[in-house]
FIVOLO-65522 format. One record per residue (C-alpha): residue in one letter; x, y, z. Coordinates in steps of 0.2 Angstrom, whole numbers, padded with zeros to 4 digits, always signed. Each point is the difference from the previous one (the first is absolute). Layout:
% FIVOLO-65522
aXYZ;...
% end
This chain:
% FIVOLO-65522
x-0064-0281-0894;x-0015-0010-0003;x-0016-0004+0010;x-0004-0018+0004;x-0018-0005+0006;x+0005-0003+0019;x+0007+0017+0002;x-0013+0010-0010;x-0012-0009+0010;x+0007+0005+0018;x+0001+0018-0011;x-0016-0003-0004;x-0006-0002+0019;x+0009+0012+0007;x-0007+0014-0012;x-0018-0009+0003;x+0002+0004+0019;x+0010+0016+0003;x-0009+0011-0014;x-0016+0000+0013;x+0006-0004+0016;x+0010+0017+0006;x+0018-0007-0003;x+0005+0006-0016;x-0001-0012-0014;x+0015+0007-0010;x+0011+0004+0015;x+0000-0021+0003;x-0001-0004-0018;x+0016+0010-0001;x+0005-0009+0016;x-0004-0018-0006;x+0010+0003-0016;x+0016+0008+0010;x-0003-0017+0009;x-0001-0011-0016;x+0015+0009-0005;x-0011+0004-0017;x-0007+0016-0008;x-0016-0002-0010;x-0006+0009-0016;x-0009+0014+0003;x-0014-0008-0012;x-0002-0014+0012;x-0003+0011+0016;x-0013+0006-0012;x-0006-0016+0001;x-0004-0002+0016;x-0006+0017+0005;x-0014-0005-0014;x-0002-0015+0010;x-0005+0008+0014;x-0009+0015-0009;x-0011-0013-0009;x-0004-0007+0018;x-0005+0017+0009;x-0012+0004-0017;x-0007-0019+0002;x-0004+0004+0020;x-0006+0018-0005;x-0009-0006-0016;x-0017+0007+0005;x+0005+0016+0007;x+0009+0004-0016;x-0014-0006-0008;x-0010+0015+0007;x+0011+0014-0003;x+0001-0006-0019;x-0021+0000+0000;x+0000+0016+0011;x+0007+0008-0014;x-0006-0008-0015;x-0016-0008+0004;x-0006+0012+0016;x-0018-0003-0005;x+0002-0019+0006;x+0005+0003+0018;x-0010+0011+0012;x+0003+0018+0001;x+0011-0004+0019;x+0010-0013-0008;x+0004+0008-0013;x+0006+0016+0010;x+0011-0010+0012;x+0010-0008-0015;x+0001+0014-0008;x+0008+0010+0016;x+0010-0016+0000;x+0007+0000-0015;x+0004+0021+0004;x+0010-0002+0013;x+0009-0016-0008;x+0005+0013-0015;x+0003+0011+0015;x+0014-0011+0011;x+0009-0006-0020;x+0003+0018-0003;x+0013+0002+0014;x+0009-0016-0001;x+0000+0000-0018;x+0010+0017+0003;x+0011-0007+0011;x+0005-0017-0004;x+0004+0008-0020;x+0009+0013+0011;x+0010-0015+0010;x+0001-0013-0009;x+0016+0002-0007;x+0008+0005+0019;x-0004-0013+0008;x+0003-0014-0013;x+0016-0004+0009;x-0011-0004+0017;x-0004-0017-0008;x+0017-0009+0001;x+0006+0007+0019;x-0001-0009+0014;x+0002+0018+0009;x-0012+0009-0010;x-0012-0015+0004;x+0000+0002+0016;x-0003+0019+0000;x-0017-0005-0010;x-0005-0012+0012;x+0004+0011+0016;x-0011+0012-0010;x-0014-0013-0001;x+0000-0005+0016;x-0003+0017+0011;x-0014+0004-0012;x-0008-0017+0005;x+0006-0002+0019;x-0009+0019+0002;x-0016-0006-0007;x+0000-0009+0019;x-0006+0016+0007;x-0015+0002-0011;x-0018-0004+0005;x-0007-0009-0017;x-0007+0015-0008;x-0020+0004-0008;x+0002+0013-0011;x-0001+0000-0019;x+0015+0004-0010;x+0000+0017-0009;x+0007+0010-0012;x+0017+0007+0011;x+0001-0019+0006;x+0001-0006-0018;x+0013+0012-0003;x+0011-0004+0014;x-0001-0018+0000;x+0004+0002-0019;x+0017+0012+0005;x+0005-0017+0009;x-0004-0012-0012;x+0013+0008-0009;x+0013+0000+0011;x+0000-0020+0001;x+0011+0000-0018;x+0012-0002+0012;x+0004-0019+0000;x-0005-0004+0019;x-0012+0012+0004;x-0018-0009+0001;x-0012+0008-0011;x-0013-0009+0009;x+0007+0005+0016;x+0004+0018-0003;x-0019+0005-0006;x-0009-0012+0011;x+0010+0006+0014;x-0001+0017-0003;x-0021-0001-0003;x-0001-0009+0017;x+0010+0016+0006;x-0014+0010-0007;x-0013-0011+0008;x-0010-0006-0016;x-0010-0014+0001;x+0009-0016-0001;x-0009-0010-0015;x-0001+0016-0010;x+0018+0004+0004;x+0006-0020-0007;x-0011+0002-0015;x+0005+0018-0005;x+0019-0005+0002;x+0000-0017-0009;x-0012+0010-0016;x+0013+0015+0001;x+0015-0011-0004;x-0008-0007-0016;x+0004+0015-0011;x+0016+0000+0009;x+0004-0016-0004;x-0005+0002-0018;x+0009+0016-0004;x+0015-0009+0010;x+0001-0012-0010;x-0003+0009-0018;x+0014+0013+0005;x+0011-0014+0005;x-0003-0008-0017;x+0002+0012-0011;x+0016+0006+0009;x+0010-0017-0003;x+0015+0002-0011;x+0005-0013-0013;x+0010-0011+0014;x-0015-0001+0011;x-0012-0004-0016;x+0013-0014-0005;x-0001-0009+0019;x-0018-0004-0002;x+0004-0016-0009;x+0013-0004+0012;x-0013-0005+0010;x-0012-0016-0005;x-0019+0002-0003;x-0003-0012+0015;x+0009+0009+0012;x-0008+0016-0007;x-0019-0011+0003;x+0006-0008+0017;x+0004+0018+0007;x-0017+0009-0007;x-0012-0012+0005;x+0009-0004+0019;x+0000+0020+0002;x-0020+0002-0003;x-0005-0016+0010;x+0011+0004+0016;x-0003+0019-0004;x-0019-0003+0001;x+0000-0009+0016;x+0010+0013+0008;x-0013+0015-0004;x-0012-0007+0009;x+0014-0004+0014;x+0005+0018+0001;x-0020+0006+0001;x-0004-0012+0015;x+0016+0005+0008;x-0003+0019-0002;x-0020+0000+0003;x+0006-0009+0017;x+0013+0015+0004;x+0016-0011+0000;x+0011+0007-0015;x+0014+0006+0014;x+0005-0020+0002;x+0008+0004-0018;x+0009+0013+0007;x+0012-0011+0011;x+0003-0011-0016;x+0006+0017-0009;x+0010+0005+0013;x+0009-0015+0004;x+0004-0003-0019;x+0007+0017+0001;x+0011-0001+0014;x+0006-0016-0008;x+0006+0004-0016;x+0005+0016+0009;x+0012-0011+0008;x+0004-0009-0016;x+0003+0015-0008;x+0014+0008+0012;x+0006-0019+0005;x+0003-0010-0019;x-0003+0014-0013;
% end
């Protein structure tokens, strides 16, 4: 089924402001499209998660910036700069280890979570009491080290499942372990960049012949209007999701992700 420009641009929004905010993007893209009655081509989720990518590397352009110099070009940064990228960019390789190990592990089990109301709802349950917990945590001061890295990296990879927020699982679970807020934001959102990429590159080179042939079904335009409304929406809602969790308020999400859940709960055992 094809992709018209109105509907990959509501896809397009959605993935813009649930890939950051802790409500799991592909838990309500798979929800907008059980809506829609319509089930996109996996290239043109694709799409959009490079939409949003491209939007977290624009915000974080200069701190990537630093760890490519740090390593490369250390000689043109001072000697402390260039050790706290360089511990950065450690614990970054640290965190992608687990979740890469997991989500390849996964993957392939929790596939069917994407097109299940039930299912969903369990991801969203999921989301929401690691975020409505964070309510009992003084805003933390303390740097994030190596276990941390390791830790938030094992949840990362747990959020293949369709509705469980990535953003909400490792921030939530760095709260927990009282780290410093703005560090906490900034190592999360630069975690998830090799997890988006190897995402993606695994999910491309494992489309079969009727996945490759959909691409087309799809016009150019729709392919445009979904990518560009992803990176502008998903660029607005970074720095959304930094003032909110510098100001200690990420639990208000929590009641969104528990109400969604007990809704489609209710769908679930109701009209399904």
């Amino acid at each position: 089924m094809t992709v018209d420009i109105a509907q990959s641009l509501i896809l397009g929004v959605v993935q813009g402001i649930t890939e950051w905010l802790p409500i799991s993007s592909s838990g309500h893209l798979a929800l907008t499209q059980l809506i829609f009655n319509i089930r996109v081509p996996i290239f043109f989720d694709l799409i959009l998660h490079i939409g949003t990518l491209s939007s977290l590397i624009g915000f974080y352009r200069t701190d990537l910036l630093m760890i490519f110099r740090s390593i490369f070009y250390p000689r043109s940064m001072d000697y402390q700069a260039m050790k706290d990228y360089r511990n950065l960019l450690v614990l970054i390789i640290i965190g992608t280890i687990p979740t890469a190990v997991i989500a390849f592990a996964l993957k392939s089990l929790f596939e069917f979570s994407f097109y299940d109301f039930f299912l969903l709802s369990v991801g969203f349950l999921i989301s929401g009491i690691f975020i409505f917990i964070t309510r009992f945590f003084n805003k933390g001061s303390r740097d994030i080290n190596r276990f941390d890295a390791f830790v938030i990296g094992i949840a990362q990879g747990f959020s293949v499942f369709s509705s469980i927020s990535r953003s909400g699982i490792t921030i939530s679970l760095g709260m927990m372990r009282q780290i410093n807020h703005s560090h906490l934001v900034k190592f999360s959102f630069l975690l998830s960049i090799p997890a988006i990429i190897g995402g993606s590159v695994f999910d491309f080179l494992l489309m079969d012949d009727t996945q490759l042939s959909r691409i087309g079904e799809i016009p150019i335009s729709s392919y445009v209007v979904g990518f560009v409304s992803s990176a502008i929406v998903g660029y607005l809602t970074i720095k959304l999701l930094i003032d909110i969790v510098n100001r200690g308020k990420l639990y208000y999400f929590s009641y969104y992700c528990l109400a969604l859940a007990a809704i489609l709960l209710v769908y679930s055992i109701i009209f399904v």
